[in-house]
C-alpha positions as CSV (number, residue, x, y, z in Angstrom):
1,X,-19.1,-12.5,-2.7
2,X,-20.5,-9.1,-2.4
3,X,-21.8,-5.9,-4.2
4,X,-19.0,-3.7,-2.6
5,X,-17.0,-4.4,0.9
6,X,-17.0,-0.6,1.1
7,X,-20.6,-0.3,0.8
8,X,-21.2,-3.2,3.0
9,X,-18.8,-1.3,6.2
10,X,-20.6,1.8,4.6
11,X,-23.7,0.2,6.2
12,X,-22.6,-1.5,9.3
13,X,-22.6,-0.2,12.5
14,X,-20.0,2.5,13.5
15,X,-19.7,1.2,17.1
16,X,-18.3,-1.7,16.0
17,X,-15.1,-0.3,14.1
18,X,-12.3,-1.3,13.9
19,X,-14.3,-3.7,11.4
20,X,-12.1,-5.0,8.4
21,X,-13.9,-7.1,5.6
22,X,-12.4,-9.5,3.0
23,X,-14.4,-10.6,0.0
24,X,-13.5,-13.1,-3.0
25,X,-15.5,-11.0,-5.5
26,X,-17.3,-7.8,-6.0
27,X,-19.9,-7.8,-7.8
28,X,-20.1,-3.9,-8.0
29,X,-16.5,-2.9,-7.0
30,X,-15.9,0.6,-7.4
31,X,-12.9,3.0,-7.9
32,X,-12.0,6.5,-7.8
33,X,-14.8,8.9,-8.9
34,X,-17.5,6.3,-9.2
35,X,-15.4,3.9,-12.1
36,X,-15.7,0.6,-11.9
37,X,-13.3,-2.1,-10.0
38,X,-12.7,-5.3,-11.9
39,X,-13.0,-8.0,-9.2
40,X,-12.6,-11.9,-10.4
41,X,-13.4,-14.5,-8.3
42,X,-10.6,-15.5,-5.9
43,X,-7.7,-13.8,-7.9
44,X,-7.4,-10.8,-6.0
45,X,-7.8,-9.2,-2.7
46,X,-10.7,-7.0,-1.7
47,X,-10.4,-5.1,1.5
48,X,-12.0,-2.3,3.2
49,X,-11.1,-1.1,6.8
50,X,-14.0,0.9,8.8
51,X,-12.4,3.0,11.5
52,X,-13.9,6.1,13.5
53,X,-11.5,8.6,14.6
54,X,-12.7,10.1,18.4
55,X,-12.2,13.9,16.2
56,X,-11.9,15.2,13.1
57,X,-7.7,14.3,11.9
58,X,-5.7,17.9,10.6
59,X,-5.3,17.3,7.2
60,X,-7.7,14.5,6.5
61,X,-7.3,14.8,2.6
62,X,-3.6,13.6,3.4
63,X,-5.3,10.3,4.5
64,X,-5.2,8.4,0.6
65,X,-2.0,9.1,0.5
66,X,-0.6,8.2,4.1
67,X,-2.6,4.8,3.4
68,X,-1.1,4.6,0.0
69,X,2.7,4.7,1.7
70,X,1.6,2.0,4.3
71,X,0.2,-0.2,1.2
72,X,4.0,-0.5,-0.1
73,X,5.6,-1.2,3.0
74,X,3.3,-3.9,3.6
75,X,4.3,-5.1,-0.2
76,X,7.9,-4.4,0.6
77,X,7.5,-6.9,3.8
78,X,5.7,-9.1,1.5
79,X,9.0,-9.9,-1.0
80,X,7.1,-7.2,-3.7
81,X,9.8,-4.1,-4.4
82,X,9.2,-1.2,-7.0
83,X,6.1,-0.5,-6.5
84,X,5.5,3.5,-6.8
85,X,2.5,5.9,-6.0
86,X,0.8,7.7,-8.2
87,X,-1.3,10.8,-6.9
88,X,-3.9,10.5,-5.2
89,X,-4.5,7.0,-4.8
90,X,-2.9,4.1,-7.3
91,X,0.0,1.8,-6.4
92,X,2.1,1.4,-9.4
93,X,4.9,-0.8,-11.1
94,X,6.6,1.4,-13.7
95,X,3.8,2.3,-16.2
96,X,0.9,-0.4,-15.0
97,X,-1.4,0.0,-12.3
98,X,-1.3,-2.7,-9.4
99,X,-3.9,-1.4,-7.4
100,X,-5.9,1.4,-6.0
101,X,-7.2,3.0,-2.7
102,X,-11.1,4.6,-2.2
103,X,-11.5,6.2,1.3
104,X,-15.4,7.0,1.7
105,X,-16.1,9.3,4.8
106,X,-18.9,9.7,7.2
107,X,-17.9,12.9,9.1
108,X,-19.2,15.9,11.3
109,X,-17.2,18.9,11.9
110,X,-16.1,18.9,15.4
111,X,-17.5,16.0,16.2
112,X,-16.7,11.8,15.0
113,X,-15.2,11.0,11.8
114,X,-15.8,7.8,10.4
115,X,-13.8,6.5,7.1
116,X,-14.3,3.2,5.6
117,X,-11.0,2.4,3.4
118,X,-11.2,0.1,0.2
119,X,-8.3,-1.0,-1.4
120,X,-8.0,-3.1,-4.5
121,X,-4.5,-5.2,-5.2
122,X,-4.1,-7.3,-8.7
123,X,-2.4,-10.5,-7.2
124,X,-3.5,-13.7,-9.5
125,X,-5.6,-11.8,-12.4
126,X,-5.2,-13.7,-15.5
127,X,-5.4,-12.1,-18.9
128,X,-8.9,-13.4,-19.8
129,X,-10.1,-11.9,-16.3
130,X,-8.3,-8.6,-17.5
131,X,-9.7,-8.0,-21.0
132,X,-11.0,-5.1,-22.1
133,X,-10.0,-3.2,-18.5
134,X,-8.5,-0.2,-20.5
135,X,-5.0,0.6,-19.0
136,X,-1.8,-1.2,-18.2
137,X,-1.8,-3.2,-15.4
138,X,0.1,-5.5,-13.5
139,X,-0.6,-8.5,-10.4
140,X,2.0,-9.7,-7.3
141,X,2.4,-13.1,-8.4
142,X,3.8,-12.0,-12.3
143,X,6.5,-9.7,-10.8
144,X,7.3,-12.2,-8.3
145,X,7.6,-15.1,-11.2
146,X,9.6,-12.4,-13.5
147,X,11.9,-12.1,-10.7
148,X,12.0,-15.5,-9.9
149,X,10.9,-15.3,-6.0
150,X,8.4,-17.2,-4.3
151,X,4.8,-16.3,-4.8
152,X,3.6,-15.1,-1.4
153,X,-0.5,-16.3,-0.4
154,X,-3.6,-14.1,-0.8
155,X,-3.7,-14.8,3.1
156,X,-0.2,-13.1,3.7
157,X,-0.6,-10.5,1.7
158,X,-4.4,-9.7,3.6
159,X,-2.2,-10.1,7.1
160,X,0.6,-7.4,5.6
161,X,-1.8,-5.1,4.2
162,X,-4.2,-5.2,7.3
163,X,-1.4,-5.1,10.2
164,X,0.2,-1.8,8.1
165,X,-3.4,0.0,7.7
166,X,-4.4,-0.2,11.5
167,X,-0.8,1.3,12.6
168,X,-1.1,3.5,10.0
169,X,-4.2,5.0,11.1
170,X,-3.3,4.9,15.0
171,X,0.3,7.0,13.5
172,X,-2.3,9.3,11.5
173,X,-4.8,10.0,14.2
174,X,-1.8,10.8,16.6
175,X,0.9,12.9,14.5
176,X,-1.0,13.6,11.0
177,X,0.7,13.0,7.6
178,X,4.2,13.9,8.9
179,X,5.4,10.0,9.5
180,X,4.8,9.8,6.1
181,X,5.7,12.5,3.7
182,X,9.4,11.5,3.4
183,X,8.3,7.7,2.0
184,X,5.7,9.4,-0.2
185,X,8.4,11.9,-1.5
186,X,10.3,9.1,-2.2
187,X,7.7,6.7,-3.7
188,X,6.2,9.5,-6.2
189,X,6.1,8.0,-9.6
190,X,5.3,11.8,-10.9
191,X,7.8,13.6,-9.3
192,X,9.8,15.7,-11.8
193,X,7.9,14.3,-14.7
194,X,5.7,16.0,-17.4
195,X,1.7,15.2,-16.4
196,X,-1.5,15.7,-18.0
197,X,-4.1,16.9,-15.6
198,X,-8.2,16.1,-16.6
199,X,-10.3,17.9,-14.8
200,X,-13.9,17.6,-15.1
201,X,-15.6,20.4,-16.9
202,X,-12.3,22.0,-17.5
203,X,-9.7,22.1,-19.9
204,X,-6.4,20.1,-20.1
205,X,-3.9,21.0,-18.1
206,X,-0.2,20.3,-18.9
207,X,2.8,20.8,-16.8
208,X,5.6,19.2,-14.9
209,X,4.6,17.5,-11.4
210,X,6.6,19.0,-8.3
211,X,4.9,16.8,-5.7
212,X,2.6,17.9,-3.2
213,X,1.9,20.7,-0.5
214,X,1.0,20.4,3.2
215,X,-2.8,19.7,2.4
216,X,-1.4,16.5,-0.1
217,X,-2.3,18.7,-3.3
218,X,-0.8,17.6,-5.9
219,X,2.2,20.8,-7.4
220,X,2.0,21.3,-11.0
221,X,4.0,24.2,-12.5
222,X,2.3,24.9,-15.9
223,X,4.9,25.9,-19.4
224,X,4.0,29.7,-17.9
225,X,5.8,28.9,-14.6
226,X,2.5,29.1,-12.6
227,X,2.1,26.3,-9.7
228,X,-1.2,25.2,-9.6
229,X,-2.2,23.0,-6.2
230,X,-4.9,20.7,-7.2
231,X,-7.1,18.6,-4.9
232,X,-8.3,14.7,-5.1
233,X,-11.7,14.4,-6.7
234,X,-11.0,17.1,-9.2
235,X,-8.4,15.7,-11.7
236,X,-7.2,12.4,-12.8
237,X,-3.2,12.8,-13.7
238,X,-2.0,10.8,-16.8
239,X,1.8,10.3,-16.7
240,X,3.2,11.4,-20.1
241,X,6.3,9.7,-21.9
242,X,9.2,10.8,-20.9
């Protein structure tokens, strides 16, 4: 048990990454833009993944999403299909959130960079543990019983995720977000689809998502035909009934 595993990698020593840690609770789990993480004792998992890059990575605001891509493939290898992304950093199932990614960096340009990955996945939550969260979600182990498969272990699911976020990283460092733009293409829940865009201190924004640019901005062309590119960590985007 732990505040946060991101704040406890956070705190460790860089010259011991790769460093991964697990925990069976949070007790101050944190999400996108300082929200909190609901984390119940042993239903879930808990990861974060410290790793320095030797340089600063082109494109480094690509990173959520190029982890985001390796999260399903290690949930595809895992018996878990249909799970979606959702810009910049949830994994999705239709309308309910599954779980989300927080990358927290350490960096100096031209010199190290040093990101510590968290990533929350629902995988045993129970109802009562879920009460009062405020938006739809979903866990592994119901979508594997709905589909009648075998529920795969915490344990698995920790090996999956962790094999697919250290080759991701070594693909990133080496080639950028190119390995990955054709899965995230493919995996965006948004694409096509009318949005809502909440930006803090600003004004609603409402348009259709067109997916993202080269720098992983997420498109939106507004009723006026404009195309507005819009960066993590200044909106929230809110799917909107089709």
């Amino acid at each position: 048990r732990v505040d946060s595993t991101n704040q406890r990698l956070i705190e460790a020593a860089s010259a011991d990454d790769p460093q991964a840690l697990f925990a069976e609770a949070q007790t101050a789990g944190r999400g996108r833009r300082g929200r909190d993480w609901r984390s119940p004792f042993g239903a879930n998992l808990y990861l974060s993944l410290a790793w320095s890059f030797a340089g600063w990575p082109p494109k480094l605001g690509c990173l959520p999403l190029a982890v985001g891509v390796a999260a399903t493939r290690a949930l595809a290898a895992s018996g878990l299909d249909g799970v979606q992304l959702k810009w910049p950093n949830d994994l999705r199932i239709g309308a309910a959130k599954l779980g989300g990614i927080l990358i927290e960096s350490r960096s100096e340009i031209g010199g190290a960079c040093r990101v510590v990955i968290g990533l929350g996945l629902n995988v045993a939550m129970s109802d009562a543990q879920a009460a009062d969260l405020g938006q739809p979600w979903i866990a592994v182990h119901a979508v594997q019983d709905a589909a009648g498969r075998p529920r795969v272990s915490r344990n698995a699911l920790a090996a999956n995720l962790l094999a697919a976020l250290v080759e991701a990283l070594k693909a990133f460092e080496a080639t950028g977000f190119a390995r990955f733009l054709a899965d995230w293409n493919r995996l965006d829940i948004a694409a096509g689809r009318p949005v809502r865009i909440i930006g803090a201190g600003a004004a609603e924004i409402d348009g259709i998502a067109c997916g993202i640019d080269d720098d992983g901005a997420l498109i939106v062309e507004t009723p006026d035909g404009h195309r507005q590119h819009l960066h993590a960590g200044e909106v929230s985007v809110r799917l909107e009934p089709t």
